[in-house]
PARO-971076 format. One record per residue (C-alpha): x, z, y; residue in one letter. Coordinates in steps of 0.02 Angstrom, whole numbers, padded with zeros to 5 digits, always signed. Layout:
XZYa ...
REM end
This chain:
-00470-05584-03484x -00341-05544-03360x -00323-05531-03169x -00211-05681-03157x -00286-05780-03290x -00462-05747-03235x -00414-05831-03064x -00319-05971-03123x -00437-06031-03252x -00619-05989-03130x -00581-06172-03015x -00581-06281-03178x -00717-06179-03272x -00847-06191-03135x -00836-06389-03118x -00827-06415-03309x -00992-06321-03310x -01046-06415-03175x -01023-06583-03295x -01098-06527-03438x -01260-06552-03337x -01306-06743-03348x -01363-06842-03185x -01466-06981-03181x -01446-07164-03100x -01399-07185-02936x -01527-07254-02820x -01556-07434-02746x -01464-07439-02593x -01592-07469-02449x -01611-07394-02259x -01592-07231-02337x -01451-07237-02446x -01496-07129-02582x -01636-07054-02562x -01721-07223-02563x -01875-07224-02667x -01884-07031-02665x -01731-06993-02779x -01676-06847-02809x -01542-06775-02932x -01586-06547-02911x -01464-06451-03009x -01457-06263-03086x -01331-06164-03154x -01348-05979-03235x -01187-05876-03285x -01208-05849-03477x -01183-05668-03554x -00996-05647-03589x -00928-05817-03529x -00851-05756-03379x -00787-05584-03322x -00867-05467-03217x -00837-05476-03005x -00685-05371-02973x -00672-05369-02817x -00503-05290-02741x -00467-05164-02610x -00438-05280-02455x -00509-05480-02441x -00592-05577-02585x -00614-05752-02585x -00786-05793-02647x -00696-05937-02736x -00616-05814-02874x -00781-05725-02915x -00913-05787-03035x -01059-05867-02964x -01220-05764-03073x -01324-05901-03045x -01345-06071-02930x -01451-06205-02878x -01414-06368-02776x -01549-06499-02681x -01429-06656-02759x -01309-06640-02896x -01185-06495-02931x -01098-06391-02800x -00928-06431-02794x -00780-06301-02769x -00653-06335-02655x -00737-06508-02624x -00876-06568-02536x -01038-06602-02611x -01021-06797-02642x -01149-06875-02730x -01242-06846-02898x -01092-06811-03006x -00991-06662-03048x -00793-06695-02931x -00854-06835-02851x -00835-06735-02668x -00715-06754-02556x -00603-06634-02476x -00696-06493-02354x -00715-06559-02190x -00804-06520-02017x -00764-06602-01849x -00602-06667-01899x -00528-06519-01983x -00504-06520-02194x -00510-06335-02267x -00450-06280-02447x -00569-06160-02503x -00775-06138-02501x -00914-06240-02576x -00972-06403-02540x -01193-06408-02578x -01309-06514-02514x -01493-06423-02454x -01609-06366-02540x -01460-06236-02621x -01432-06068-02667x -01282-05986-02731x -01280-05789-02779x -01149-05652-02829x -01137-05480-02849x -01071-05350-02746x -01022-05225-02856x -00851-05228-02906x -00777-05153-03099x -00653-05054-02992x -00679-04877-02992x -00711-04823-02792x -00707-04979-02723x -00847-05011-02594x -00885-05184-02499x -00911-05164-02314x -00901-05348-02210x -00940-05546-02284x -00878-05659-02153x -00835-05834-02145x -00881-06013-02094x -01021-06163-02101x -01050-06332-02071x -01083-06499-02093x -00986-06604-02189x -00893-06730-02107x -00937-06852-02254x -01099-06878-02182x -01060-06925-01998x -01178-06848-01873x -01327-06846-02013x -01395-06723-02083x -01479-06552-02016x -01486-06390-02102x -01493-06213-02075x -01385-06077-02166x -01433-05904-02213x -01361-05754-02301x -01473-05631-02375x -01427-05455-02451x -01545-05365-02575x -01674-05487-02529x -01668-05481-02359x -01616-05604-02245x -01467-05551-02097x -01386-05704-02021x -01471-05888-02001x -01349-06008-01929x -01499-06090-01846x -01514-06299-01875x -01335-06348-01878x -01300-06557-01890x -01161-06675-01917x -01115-06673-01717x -01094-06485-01743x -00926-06413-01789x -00924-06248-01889x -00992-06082-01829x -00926-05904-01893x -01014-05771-01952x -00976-05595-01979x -01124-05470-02081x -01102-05292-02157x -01134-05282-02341x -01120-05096-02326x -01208-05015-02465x -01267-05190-02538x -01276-05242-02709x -01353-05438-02707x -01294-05551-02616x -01375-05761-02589x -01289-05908-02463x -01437-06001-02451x -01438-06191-02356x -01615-06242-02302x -01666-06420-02237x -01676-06381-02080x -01858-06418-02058x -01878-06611-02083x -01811-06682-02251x -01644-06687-02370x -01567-06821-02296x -01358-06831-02286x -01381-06636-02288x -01210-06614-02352x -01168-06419-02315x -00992-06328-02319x -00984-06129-02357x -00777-06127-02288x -00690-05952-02360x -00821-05855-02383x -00747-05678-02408x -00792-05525-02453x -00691-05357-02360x -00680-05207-02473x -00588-05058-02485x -00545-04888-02573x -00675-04744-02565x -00831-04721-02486x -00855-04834-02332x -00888-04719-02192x -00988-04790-02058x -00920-04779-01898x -01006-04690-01756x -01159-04735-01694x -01245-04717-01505x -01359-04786-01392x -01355-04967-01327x -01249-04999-01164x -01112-04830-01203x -00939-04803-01237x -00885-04820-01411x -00834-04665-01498x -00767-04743-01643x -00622-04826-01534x -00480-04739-01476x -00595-04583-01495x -00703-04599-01314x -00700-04794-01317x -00577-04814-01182x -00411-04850-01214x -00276-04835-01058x -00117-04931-01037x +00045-04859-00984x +00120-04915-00816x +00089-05058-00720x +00013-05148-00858x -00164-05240-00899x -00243-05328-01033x -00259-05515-00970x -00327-05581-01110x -00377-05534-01304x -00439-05586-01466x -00552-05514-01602x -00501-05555-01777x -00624-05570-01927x -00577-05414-01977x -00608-05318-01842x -00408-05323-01777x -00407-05342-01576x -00258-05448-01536x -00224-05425-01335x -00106-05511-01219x -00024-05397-01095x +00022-05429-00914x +00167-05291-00867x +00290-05307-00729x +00394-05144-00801x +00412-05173-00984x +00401-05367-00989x +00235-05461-01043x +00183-05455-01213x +00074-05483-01370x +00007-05305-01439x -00113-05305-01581x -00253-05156-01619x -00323-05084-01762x -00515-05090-01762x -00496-04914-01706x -00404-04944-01534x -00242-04894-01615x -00083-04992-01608x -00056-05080-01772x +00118-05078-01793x +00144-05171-01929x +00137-05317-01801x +00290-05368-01737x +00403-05213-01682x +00295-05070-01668x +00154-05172-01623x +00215-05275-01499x +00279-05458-01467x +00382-05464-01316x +00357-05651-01224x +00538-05663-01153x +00522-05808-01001x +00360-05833-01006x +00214-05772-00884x +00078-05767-01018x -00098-05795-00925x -00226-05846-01072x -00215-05844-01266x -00318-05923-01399x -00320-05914-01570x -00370-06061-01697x -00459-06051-01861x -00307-06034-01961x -00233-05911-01833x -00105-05981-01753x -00095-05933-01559x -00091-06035-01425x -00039-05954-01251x -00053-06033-01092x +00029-05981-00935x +00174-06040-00818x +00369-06009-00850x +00474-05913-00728x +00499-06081-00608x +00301-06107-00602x +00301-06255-00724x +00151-06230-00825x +00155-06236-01019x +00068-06221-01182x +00165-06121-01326x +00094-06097-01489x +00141-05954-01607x +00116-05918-01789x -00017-05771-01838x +00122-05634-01833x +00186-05682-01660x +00358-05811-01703x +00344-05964-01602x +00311-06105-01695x +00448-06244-01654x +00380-06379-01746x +00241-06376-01586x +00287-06500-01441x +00464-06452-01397x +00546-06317-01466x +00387-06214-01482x +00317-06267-01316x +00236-06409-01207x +00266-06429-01034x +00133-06487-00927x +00188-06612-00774x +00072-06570-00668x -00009-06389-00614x -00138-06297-00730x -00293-06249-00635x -00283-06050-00594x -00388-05957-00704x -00552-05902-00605x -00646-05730-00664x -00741-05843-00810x -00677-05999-00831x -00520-06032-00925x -00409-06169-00902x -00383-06205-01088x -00487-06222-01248x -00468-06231-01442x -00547-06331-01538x -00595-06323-01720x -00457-06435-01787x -00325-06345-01681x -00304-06455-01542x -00291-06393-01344x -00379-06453-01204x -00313-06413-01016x -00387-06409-00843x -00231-06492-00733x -00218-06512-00553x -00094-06655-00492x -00038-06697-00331x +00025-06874-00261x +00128-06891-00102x +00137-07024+00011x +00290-07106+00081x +00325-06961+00187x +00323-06818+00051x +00133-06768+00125x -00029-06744-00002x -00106-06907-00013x -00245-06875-00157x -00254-06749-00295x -00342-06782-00467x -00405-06629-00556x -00403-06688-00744x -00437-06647-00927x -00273-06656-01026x -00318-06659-01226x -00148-06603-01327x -00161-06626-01554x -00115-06491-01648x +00082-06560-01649x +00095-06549-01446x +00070-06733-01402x -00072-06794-01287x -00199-06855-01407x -00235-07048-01397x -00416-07042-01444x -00460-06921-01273x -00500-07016-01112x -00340-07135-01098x -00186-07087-01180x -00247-06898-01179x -00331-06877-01008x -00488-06890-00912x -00491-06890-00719x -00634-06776-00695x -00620-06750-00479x -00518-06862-00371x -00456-06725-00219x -00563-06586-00294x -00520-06477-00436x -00607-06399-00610x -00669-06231-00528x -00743-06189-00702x -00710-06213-00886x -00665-06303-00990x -00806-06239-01112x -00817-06291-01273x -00999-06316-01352x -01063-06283-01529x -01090-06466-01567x -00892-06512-01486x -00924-06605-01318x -00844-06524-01172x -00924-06451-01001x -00827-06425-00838x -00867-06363-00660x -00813-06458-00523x -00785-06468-00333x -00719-06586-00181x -00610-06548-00088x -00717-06434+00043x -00801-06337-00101x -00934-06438-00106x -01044-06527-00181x -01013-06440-00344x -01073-06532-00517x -01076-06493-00681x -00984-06631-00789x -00983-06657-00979x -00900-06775-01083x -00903-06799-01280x -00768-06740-01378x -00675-06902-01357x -00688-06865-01179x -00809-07013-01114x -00944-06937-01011x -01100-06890-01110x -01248-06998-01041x -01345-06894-01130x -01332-06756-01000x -01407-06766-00830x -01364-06922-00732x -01227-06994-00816x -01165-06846-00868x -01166-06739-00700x -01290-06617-00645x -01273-06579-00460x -01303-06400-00437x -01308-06374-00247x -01459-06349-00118x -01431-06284+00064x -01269-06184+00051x -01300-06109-00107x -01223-06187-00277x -01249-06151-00449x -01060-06128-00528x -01043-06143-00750x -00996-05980-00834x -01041-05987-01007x -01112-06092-01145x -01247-05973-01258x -01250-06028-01463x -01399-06144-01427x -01274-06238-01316x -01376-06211-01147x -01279-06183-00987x -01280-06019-00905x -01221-06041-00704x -01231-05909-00569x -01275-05930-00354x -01107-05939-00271x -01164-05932-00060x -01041-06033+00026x -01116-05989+00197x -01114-05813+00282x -01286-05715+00230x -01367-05546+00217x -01282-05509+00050x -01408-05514-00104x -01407-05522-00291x -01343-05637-00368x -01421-05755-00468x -01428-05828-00633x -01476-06007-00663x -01504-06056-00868x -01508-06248-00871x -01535-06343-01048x -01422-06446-01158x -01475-06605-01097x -01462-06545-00900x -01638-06494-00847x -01654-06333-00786x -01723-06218-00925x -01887-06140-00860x -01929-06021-00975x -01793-05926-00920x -01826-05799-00775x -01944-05882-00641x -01928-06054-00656x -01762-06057-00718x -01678-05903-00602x -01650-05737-00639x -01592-05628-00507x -01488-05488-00555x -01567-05313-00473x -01463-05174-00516x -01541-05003-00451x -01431-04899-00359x -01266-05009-00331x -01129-04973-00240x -01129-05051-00082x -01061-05249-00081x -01068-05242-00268x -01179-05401-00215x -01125-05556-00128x -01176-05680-00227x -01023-05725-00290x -00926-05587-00402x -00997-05609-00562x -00957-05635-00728x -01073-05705-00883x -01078-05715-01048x -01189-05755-01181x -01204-05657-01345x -01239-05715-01509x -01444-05658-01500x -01445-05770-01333x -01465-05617-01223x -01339-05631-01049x -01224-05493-00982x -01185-05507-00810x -01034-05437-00695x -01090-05426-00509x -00942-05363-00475x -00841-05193-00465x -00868-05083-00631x -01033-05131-00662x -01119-05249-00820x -01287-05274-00838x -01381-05364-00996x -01522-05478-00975x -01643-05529-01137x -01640-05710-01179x -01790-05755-01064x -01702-05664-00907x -01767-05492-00882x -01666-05349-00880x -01640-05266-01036x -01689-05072-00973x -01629-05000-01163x -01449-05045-01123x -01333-04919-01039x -01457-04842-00871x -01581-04963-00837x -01527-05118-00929x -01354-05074-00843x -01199-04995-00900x -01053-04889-00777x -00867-04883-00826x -00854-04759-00694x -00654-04840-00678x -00642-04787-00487x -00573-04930-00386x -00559-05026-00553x -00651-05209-00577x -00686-05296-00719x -00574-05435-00772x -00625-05498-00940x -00792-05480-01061x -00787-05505-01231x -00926-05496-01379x -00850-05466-01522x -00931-05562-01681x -01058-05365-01743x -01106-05380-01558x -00988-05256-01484x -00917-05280-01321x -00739-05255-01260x -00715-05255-01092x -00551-05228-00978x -00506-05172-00808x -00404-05151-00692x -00363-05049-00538x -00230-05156-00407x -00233-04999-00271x -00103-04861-00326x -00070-04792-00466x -00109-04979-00546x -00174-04949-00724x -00262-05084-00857x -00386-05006-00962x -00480-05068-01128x -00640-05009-01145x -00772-05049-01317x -00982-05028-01278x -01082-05015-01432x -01228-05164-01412x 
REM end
């Protein structure tokens, strides 16, 4: 059988042979829908000798969706392709869907289910290096469900999603099939029954290529990267820095570049640190009239940018994956926001992406009096759809007051399951509180008192900086009095607001770094972030990051100590990324002459 005829006719096979296996009644409809009365409708599948051809498996990405499945087994009726799971008959699914968004390709199942290929392609010298991906739970079912995803490779298992439900929205994984032959997606019940476990395996794809996969420099944890830009540091030209960047599925760094000689611009990377120039012109999208300060990049990658134009009005742009602005997006490509967008601080970032593509916006506004003098401002949450509009269904007409004459210090952040936290301040800095609202923007009773947790005591606060996978809050001491200068702190509090005590002493975890430069350690320059094994890398300032373990000590087996030294002299640290294998990208800058923005990748 052909290529091209093997692919067209696999979508229609597969369900046909999903058919052929009967189902039995549906249930009585009771309090459990269902699974009343203990019904359940397991299916299996097996790929017969010689019905369908081999796994090819082409240089570049392979949609699990063109290769034969070897063999299959689903917790109620047959897995559906391109569909979700449904109910006990074959195409009885609906289209994909998690938290709003619909997706063309992947497998709808419902738990217990297993579906397995092969990873040997018929292609002579073609090796498979990278699956990668996305999960979750069907929209179909609401916010039932729970279940837990896994992928397992030669019998061994590499990547659990941990209990995922329908309040979740989807979560991307990345593993390396390197030398692999067997390959299982595997959706477990999540430890209490089947119930509505309706689970979604979105493009699952497999990255291969040409040769023998050579596997890329290794080190200890906590040092330079070899294997990028050959000494892990990569240096930019001029009076340029990286301001913000983006790691692509396959490995692709997409940066945004700040440069007052050469005009701000998009530059994209090869996995390598090299420029890749088949993006754009050599590399490089030049953002004429625009002062670029954030980017993200959506599930279908399209870019959003963020920033302010020329006259200080603040807008939101979106661009399509190889850097044209997309002018079907608010006006001409762009939305411009009435009122001020909150300055980006070290961590927080004044805009988010969500899973179905919208944008939501920290905005400060100000209202005069009758003499032109600042009477009150509001700091808000401004929710924008995918098309540019202010969504209807956030807050009212698209916003949510969130401080009356204070302002969102921190955040937005978005969490796993889609609800929303923010930091926030009066107008004299204090008291600050942690807010969070639901992903309609009402505040989440669910968290704290009516969804605030004050974080203040004396004249020490405890500011957001990240959200970890599990959805708990990671905050740090900001001292808003003059003191002896000390470590700073790191505060881990829970999903529901209460401070997490198995985390350091009590909850804290001071950050002791042997042999720091002197006023690395106020209290208040620091950056966090979470990685995807829970563990917490902290900035305190000036060149340094340090890695705590999930329960707050410091991790001595990265870099010296549990710390690692760019050794950037007069440099600081301006953003922290973890990259989805665990590496971390990391640039700097150095404002004092010669100004220089630097690019750096640790190995985990």
């Amino acid at each position: 059988m052909s290529r091209f005829t093997h692919r067209a006719l696999l979508p229609l096979t597969l369900p046909l042979l999903l058919l052929a296996c009967g189902q039995g009644p549906t249930a009585s409809p009771d309090n459990l829908g269902p699974y009343a009365n203990g019904a359940t409708y397991p299916w299996s599948y097996t790929q017969a000798p010689g019905t369908v051809t081999p796994l090819v498996l082409d240089p570049g990405a392979n949609n699990l969706y063109y290769e034969p499945i070897l063999s299959a087994t689903n917790g109620w009726g047959p897995i559906e392709v391109n569909r979700s799971n449904g109910e006990q008959q074959g195409g009885d699914g609906k289209p994909l869907t998690v938290a709003g968004k619909t997706y063309d390709v992947g497998y709808g199942v419902h738990a217990d289910s297993e579906l397995r290929w092969s990873l040997k392609s018929t292609l002579a010298g073609v090796t498979c290096n990278k699956l990668d991906g996305y999960v979750g739970v069907d929209d179909e079912v609401g916010d039932r469900g729970s279940v837990t995803f896994q992928i397992w490779l030669d019998g061994a298992k590499v990547w659990d999603s941990g209990v995922m439900t329908g309040r979740d929205g989807t979560k991307f994984y990345s593993v390396d099939t390197t030398g692999k032959s067997d390959l299982r997606l595997v959706v477990t019940n999540g430890g209490d029954n089947v119930y509505y476990d309706h689970a979604d395996w979105i493009q699952p794809t497999v990255h291969c290529q040409q040769g023998t996969v050579t596997q890329p420099p290794v080190g200890p944890s906590g040092t330079l990267d070899p294997s990028f830009d050959g000494d892990g540091q990569l240096l930019l030209d001029g009076l340029a820095k990286f301001q913000d960047l983006h790691v692509f599925p396959d490995g692709r760094i997409l940066t945004l570049i700040q440069d007052r000689e050469r005009g701000n611009r998009l530059r994209r990377l090869l996995p390598n640190g090299q420029t890749d120039t088949t993006y754009g012109q050599g590399g490089d999208v030049v953002l004429t009239n625009l002062v670029p300060r954030q980017l993200l990049v959506g599930l279908d990658g399209t870019l959003l940018i963020q920033g302010v134009e020329p006259t200080g009005v603040p807008f939101v742009a979106r661009f399509s994956p190889s850097g044209v602005l997309d002018t079907t997006y608010g006006s001409g490509g762009l939305v411009k926001l009435p009122t001020m967008v909150t300055e980006r601080s070290l961590n927080g970032s004044p805009t988010v992406i969500t899973p179905d593509g919208a944008a939501v916006v920290t905005t400060l506004e100000f209202f005069l009096d009758s003499n032109g003098l600042i009477q009150r401002t509001e700091a808000s949450l401004v929710r924008l759809t995918p098309q540019g509009t202010p969504d209807p269904t956030f807050g009212e007409g698209g916003r949510v007051v969130v401080s009356v004459n204070g302002v969102v210090e921190d955040g937005p952040f978005l969490l796993p399951d889609g609800r929303i936290a923010v930091g926030a301040s009066e107008r004299n800095g204090q008291p600050y509180a942690i807010v969070r609202y639901t992903s309609d923007g009402q505040l989440d009773a669910t968290f704290g008192a009516g969804g605030r947790v004050n974080t203040c005591a004396a004249s020490v606060c405890f500011v957001l900086q990240d959200v970890d996978p599990k959805g708990r809050l990671l905050t740090t001491s900001r001292i808003y009095a003059v003191v002896t200068p000390q470590p700073p702190r790191v505060r881990r509090y829970l999903p529901d607001g209460r401070v997490d005590t198995t985390f350091g002493t009590n909850g804290d975890a001071d950050v002791v770094v042997p042999n720091a430069p002197a006023g690395s350690f106020n209290g208040n320059l620091i950056l966090v972030r979470a990685d995807q094994l829970g563990r917490v890398l902290v900035s305190p300032g000036a060149d340094l990051v340090a890695r705590l373990l999930s329960d707050g000590r410091l991790d001595e087996r990265f870099g010296q100590g549990g710390v690692f030294r760019a050794n950037l002299a007069d440099a600081s640290l301006q953003r922290l990324y973890v990259q989805p294998d665990g590496k971390l990208l990391m640039s700097f800058s150095r404002f004092s002459r010669p100004e220089q923005g630097w690019l750096l990748r640790v190995l985990p």
